[in-house]
VMD Tcl script that draws the C-alpha trace (Angstrom):
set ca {
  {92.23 86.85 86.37}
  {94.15 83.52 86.31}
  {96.68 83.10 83.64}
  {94.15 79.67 82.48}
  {92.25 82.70 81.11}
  {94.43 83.76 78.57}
  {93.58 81.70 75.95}
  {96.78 79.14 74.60}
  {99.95 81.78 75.85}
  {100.67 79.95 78.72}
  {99.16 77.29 81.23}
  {98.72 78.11 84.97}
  {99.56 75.11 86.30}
  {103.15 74.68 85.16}
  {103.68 78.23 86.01}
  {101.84 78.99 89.27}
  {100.68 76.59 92.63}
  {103.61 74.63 91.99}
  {105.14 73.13 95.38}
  {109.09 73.22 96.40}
  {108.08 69.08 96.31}
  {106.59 69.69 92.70}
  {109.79 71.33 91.38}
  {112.32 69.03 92.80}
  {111.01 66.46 90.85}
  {110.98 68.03 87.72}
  {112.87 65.95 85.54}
  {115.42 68.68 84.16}
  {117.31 71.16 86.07}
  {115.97 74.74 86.44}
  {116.68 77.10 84.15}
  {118.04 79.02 86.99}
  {120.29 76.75 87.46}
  {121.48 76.36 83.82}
  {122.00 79.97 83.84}
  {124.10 80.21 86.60}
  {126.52 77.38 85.37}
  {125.84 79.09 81.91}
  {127.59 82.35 83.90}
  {130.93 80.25 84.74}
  {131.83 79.39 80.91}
  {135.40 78.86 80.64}
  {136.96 81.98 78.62}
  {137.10 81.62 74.49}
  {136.77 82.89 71.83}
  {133.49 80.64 71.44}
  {132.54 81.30 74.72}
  {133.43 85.06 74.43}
  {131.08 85.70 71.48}
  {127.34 86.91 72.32}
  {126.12 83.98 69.99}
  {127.22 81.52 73.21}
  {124.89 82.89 74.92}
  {121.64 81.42 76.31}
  {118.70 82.74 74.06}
  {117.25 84.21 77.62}
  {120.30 85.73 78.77}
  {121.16 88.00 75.52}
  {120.00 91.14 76.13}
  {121.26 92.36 72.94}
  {119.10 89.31 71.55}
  {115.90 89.93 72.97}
  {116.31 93.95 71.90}
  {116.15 92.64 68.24}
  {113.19 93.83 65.97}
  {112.45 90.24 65.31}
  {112.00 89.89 69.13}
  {108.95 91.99 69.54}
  {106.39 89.08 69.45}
  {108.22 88.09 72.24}
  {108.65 91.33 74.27}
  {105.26 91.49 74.22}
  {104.48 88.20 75.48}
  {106.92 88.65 78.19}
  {105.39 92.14 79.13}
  {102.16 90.18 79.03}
  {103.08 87.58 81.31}
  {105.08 89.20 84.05}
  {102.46 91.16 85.79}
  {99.85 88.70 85.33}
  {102.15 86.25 87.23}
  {103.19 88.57 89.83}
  {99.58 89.87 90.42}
  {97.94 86.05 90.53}
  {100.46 85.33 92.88}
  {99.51 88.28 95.01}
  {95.79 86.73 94.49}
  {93.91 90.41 92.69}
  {91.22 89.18 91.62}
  {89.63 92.84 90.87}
  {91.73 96.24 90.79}
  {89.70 100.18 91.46}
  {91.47 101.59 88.39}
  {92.63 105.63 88.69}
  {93.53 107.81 85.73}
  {94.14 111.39 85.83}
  {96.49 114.23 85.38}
  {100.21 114.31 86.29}
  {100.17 117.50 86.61}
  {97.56 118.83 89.43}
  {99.48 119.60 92.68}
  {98.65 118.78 96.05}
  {96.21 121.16 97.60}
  {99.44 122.66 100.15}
  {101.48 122.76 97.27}
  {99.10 125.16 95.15}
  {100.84 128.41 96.46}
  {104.06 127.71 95.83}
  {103.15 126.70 92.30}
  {101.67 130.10 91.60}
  {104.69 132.10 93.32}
  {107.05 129.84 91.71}
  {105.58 131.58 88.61}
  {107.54 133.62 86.59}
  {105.29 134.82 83.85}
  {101.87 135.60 83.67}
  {101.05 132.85 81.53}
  {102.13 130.56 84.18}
  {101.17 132.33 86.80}
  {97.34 131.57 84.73}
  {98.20 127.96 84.38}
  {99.30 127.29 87.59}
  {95.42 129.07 89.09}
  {93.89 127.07 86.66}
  {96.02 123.53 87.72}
  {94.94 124.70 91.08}
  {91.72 125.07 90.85}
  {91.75 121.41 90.25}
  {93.59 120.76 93.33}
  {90.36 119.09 95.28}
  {90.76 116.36 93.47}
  {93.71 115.24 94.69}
  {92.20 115.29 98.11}
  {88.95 113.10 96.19}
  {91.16 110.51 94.60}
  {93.00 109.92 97.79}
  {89.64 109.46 99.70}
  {88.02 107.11 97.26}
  {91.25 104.92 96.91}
  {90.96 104.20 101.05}
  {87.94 103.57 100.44}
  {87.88 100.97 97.84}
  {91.30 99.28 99.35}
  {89.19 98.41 102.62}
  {87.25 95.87 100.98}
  {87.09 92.80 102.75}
  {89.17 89.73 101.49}
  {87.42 86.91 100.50}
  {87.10 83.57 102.10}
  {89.63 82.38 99.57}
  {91.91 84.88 100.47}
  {91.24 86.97 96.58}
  {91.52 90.54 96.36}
  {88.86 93.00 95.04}
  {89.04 96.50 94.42}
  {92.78 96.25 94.83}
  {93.88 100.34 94.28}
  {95.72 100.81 90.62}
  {97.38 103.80 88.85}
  {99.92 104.60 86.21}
  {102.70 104.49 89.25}
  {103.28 108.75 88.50}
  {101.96 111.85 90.30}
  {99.48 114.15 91.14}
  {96.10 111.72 90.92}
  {98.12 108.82 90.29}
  {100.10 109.43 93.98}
  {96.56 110.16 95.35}
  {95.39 106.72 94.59}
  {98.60 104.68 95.86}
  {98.23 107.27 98.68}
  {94.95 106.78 99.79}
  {95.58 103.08 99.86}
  {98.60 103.36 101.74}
  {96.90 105.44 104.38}
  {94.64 102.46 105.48}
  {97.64 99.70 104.97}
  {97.21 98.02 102.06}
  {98.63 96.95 99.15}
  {98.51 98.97 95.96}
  {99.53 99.08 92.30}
  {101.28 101.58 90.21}
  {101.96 100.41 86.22}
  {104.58 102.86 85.19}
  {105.97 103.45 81.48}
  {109.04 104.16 80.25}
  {109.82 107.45 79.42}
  {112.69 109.63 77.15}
  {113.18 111.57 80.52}
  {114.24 110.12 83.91}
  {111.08 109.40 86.36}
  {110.36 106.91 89.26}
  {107.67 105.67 90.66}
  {105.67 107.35 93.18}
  {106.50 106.25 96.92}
  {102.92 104.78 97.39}
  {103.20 102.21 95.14}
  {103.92 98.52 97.08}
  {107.17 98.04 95.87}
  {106.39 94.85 94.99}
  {103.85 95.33 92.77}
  {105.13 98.22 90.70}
  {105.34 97.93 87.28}
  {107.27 99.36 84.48}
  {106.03 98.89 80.57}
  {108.04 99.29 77.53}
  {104.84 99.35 75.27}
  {101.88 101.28 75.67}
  {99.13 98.66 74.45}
  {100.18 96.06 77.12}
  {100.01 98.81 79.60}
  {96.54 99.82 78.78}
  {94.90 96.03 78.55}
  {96.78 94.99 82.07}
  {94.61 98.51 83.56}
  {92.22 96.96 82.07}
  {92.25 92.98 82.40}
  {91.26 92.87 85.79}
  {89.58 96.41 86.38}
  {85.88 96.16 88.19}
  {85.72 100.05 88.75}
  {87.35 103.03 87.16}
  {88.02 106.71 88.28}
  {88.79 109.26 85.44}
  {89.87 112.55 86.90}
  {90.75 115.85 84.59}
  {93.39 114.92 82.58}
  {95.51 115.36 79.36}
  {96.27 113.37 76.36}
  {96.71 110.05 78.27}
  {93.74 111.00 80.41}
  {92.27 110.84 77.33}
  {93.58 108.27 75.41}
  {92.85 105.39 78.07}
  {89.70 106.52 78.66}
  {88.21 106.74 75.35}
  {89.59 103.38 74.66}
  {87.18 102.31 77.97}
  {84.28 103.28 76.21}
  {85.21 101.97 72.63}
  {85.44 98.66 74.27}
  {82.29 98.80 76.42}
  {80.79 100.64 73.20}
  {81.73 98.04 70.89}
  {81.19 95.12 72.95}
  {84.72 93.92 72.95}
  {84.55 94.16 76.87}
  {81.97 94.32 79.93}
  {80.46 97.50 81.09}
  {82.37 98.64 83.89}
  {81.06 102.44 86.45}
  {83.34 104.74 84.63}
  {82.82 107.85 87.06}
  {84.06 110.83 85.65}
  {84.97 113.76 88.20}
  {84.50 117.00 87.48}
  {81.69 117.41 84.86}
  {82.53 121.09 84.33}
  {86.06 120.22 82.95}
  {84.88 117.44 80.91}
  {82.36 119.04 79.11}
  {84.56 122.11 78.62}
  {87.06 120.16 76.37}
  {84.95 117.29 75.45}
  {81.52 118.05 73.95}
  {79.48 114.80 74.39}
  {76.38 116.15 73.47}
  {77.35 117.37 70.88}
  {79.06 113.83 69.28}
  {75.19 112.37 70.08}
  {73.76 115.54 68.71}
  {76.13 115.08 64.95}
  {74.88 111.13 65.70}
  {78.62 109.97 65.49}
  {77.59 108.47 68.50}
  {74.27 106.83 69.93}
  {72.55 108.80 72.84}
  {72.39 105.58 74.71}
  {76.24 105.93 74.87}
  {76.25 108.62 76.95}
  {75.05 106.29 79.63}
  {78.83 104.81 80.12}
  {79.35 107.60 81.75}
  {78.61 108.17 85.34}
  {79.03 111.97 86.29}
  {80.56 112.48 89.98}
  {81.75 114.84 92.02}
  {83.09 113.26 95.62}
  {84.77 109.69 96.84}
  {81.48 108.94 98.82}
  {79.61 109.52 95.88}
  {81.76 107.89 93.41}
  {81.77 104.49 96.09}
  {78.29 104.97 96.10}
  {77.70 104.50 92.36}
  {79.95 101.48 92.15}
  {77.69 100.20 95.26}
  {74.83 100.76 92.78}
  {76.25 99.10 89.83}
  {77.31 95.71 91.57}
  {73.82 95.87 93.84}
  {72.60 92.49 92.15}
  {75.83 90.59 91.71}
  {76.91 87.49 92.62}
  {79.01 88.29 95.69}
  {82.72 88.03 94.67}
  {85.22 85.47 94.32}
  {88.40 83.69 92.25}
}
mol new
graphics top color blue
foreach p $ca { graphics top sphere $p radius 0.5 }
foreach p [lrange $ca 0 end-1] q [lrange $ca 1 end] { graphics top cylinder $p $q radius 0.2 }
display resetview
């Protein structure tokens, strides 16, 4: 989605497609340039105090509360840019636990055990283990789609950037040699991305909201694996949107139909009529990658064929 797009926050073209010729004939120097000069102040007691400072080089600034408007305009902007300039067009959007292992890994989870309630967990994370192997599967799938002829990107592999499902996406793209996205979040303890993710399109988000709309800005497909409270929260936001209006419908494929309607009654919400039974549509129930690509296949049958 090209920044043009985004409504009055910013203008493509003095931002993107400009030429080396283009910027040398700017009328003003750089900023980059300003700052570096900026860098070289002779030593003061002006210069000294953080007030000197350019407005975009105070950290301390920027952290304000006053700043937030800005902080989120900034987290906003910076993977838009980055991802236009990458030209994804359309991203294959994963969510799922971070906390289902890798089907080799499942034994050493249980022995690692050291009391029988996790000992019961880890059979029961286990159990889920397949999907892993799923996620990976439909991610190489999806990242093989052909590039346009403008050289756009559709179906471009994303995930929150952590493990478990998340690495099985970036993994599964990886495998066939492309490009991939992982949108990480900051967290009170330490974490990195996972080592699928193209390094240079790994992402790391201060706030939540902008986290959830950049999944969601460009998705044309999205996977929602078993999964916890974020699991949840991003996908029930999906559906509020498509519900509501407020956004496109979208194949949400939901894997593992046993889970899901273990811990989430949707019959039942129909049933109290909190919700419409035409609602439950939104959701497409699957079980495998080939099924899952099949669906989206489906969906998109009578499209326009894709472009910028």
């Amino acid at each position: 989605m090209p920044l043009s797009r985004l409504g009055n926050v910013i203008r493509a073209p003095y931002v993107v497609g400009m030429t080396k010729k283009d910027i040398e004939e700017r009328k003003f120097r750089p900023a980059s340039q300003e700052a570096a000069d900026a860098r070289k102040a002779i030593g003061t007691p002006q210069t000294s105090s953080s007030a000197y400072r350019l407005a975009f080089q105070d950290t301390e600034f920027l952290l304000r509360e006053d700043l937030r408007p800005v902080r989120f305009q900034l987290e906003l902007l910076k993977p838009q840019l980055l991802m236009d300039e990458a030209r994804i067009e359309s991203t294959f959007v994963f969510y799922g636990s971070a906390r289902i292992p890798e089907p080799d890994q499942v034994q050493a989870r249980i022995d690692a055990a050291q009391t029988p309630e996790q000992k019961r967990i880890a059979q029961n994370l286990g159990k889920k283990a397949h999907y892993y192997d799923e996620a990976r599967k439909l991610a190489g799938i999806a990242a093989q789609y052909p590039v346009n002829e403008a050289g756009c990107r559709h179906f471009v592999v994303c995930s929150g950037g952590g493990p478990s499902i998340m690495e099985a996406a970036n993994r599964g793209a990886a495998d066939v040699g492309q490009t991939t996205i992982g949108m990480n979040i900051v967290l009170p303890h330490e974490q990195a991305p996972n080592r699928f993710v193209t390094p240079e399109l790994s992402f790391q988000f201060h706030y939540f909201a902008l986290r959830k709309m950049h999944f969601l800005l460009r998705a044309r497909a999205l996977a929602v694996f078993p999964g916890g409270f974020g699991t949840f929260d991003e996908m029930f936001e999906l559906l509020t949107l498509i519900q509501t209006g407020k956004m496109k419908p979208i194949p949400i494929l939901l894997f593992g139909k046993s889970f899901w309607n273990r811990v989430v009654d949707f019959e039942a919400l129909a049933d109290e009529g909190v919700i419409a039974p035409a609602d439950l549509n939104l959701i497409t129930w699957v079980e495998s990658a080939e099924e899952a690509w099949h669906a989206v296949q489906a969906f998109y049958q009578d499209s326009e064929p894709l472009g910028c």
